[in-house]
Rosetta silent file (secondary structure, phi, psi, omega in degrees, C-alpha in Angstrom):
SEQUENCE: XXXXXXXXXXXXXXXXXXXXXXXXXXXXXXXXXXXXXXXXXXXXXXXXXXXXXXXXXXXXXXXXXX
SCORE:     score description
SCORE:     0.000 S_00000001
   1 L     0.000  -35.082  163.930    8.216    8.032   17.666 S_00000001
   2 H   -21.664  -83.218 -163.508   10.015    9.973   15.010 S_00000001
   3 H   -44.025  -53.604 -148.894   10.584    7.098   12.546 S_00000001
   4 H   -66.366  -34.039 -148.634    6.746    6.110   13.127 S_00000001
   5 H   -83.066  -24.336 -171.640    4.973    9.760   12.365 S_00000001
   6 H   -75.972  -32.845 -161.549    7.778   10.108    9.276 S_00000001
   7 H   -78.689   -3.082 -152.091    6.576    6.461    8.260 S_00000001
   8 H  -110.189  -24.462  179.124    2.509    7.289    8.317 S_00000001
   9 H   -78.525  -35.359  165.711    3.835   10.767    6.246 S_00000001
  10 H   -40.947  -56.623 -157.556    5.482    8.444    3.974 S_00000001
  11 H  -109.191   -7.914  166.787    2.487    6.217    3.138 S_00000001
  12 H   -68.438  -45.547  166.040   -0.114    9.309    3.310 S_00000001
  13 H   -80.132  -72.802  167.304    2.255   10.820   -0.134 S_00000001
  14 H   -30.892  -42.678 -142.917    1.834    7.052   -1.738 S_00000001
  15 H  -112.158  -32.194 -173.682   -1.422    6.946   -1.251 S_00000001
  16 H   -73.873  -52.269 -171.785   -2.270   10.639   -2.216 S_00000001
  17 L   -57.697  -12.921  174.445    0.144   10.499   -5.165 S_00000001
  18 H   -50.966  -55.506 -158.687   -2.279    8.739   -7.467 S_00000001
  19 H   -72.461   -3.267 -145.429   -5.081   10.887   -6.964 S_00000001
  20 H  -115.581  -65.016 -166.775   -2.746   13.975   -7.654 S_00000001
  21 H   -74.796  -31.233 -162.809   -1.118   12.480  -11.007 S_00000001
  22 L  -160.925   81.661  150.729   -4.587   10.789  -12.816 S_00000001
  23 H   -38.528  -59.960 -158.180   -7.981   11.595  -11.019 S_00000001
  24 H   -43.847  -56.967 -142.988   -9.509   10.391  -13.746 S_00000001
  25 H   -75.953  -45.930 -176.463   -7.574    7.172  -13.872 S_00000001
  26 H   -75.416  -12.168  177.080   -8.133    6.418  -10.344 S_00000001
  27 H  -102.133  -52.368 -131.469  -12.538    7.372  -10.345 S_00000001
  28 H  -109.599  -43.630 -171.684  -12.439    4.425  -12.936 S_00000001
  29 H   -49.073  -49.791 -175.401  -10.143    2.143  -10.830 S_00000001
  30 H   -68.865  -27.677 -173.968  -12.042    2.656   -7.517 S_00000001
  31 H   -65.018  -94.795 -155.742  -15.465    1.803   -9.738 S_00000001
  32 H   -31.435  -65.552  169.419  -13.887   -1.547   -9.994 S_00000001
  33 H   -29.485  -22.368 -175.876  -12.964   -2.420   -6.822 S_00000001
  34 H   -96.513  -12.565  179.503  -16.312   -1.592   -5.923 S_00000001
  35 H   -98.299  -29.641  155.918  -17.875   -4.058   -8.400 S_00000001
  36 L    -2.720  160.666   90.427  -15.199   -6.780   -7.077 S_00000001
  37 L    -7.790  128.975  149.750  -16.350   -9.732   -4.791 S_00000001
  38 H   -49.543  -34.296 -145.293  -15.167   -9.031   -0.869 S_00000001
  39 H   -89.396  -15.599  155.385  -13.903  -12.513   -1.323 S_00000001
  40 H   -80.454  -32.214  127.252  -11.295  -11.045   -3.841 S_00000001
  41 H    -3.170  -70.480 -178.595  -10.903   -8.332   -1.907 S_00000001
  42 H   -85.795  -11.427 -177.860   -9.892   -9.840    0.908 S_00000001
  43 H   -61.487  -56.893  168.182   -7.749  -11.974   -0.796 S_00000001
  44 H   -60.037  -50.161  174.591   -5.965   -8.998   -2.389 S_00000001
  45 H   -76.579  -25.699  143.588   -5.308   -7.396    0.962 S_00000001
  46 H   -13.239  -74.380  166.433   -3.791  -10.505    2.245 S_00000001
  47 H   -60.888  -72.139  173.492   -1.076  -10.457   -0.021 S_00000001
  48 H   -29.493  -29.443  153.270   -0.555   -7.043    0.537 S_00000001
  49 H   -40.272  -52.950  174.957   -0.169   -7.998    3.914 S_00000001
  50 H   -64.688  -74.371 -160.803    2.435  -10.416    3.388 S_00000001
  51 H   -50.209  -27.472 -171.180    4.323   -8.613    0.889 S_00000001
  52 H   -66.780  -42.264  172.189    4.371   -5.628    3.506 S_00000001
  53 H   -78.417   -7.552 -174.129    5.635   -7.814    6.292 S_00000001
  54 H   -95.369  -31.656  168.447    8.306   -9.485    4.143 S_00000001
  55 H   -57.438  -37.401  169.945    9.689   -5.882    3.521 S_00000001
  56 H   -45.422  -66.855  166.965    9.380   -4.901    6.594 S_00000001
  57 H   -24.492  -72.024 -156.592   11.391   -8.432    7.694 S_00000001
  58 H   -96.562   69.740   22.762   14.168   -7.890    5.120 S_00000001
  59 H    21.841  -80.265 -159.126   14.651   -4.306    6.172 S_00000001
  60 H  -104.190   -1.792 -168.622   14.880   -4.238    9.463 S_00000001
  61 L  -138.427  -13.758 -177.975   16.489   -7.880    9.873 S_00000001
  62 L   -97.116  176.415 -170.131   18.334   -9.176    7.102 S_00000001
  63 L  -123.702   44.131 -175.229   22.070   -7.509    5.699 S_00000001
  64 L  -109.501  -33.046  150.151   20.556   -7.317    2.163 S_00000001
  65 L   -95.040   43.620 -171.807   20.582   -3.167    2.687 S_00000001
  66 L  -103.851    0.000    0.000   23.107   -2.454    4.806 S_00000001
């Protein structure tokens, strides 16, 4: 339970640090995303999907950071 509440404080400071370093930068970014297709959209969160689970994967199962 530890690991999990340090990992959602982990991705709560990524996700915060944008808006912290370049408001600005980040009001123009979300205006795209909002003019986007869903079907790119969803596309885009896919991969992020993937790439998230392949990190996860070689993390916690492979002897590439040990």
């Amino acid at each position: 339970m530890k690991t999990l509440v340090s990992l959602i404080g982990l991705v709560l400071i990524l996700e915060g640090l944008p808006y912290v370093v370049s408001p600005e930068a980040m009001q123009r970014w979300l205006k795209q995303l909002t003019e986007m297709p869903p079907g790119a959209l969803r596309v885009a969160g896919v991969m992020a999907l993937l790439l998230g689970f392949l990190l996860c994967y070689i993390g916690q199962r492979s002897g590439l950071l040990d």
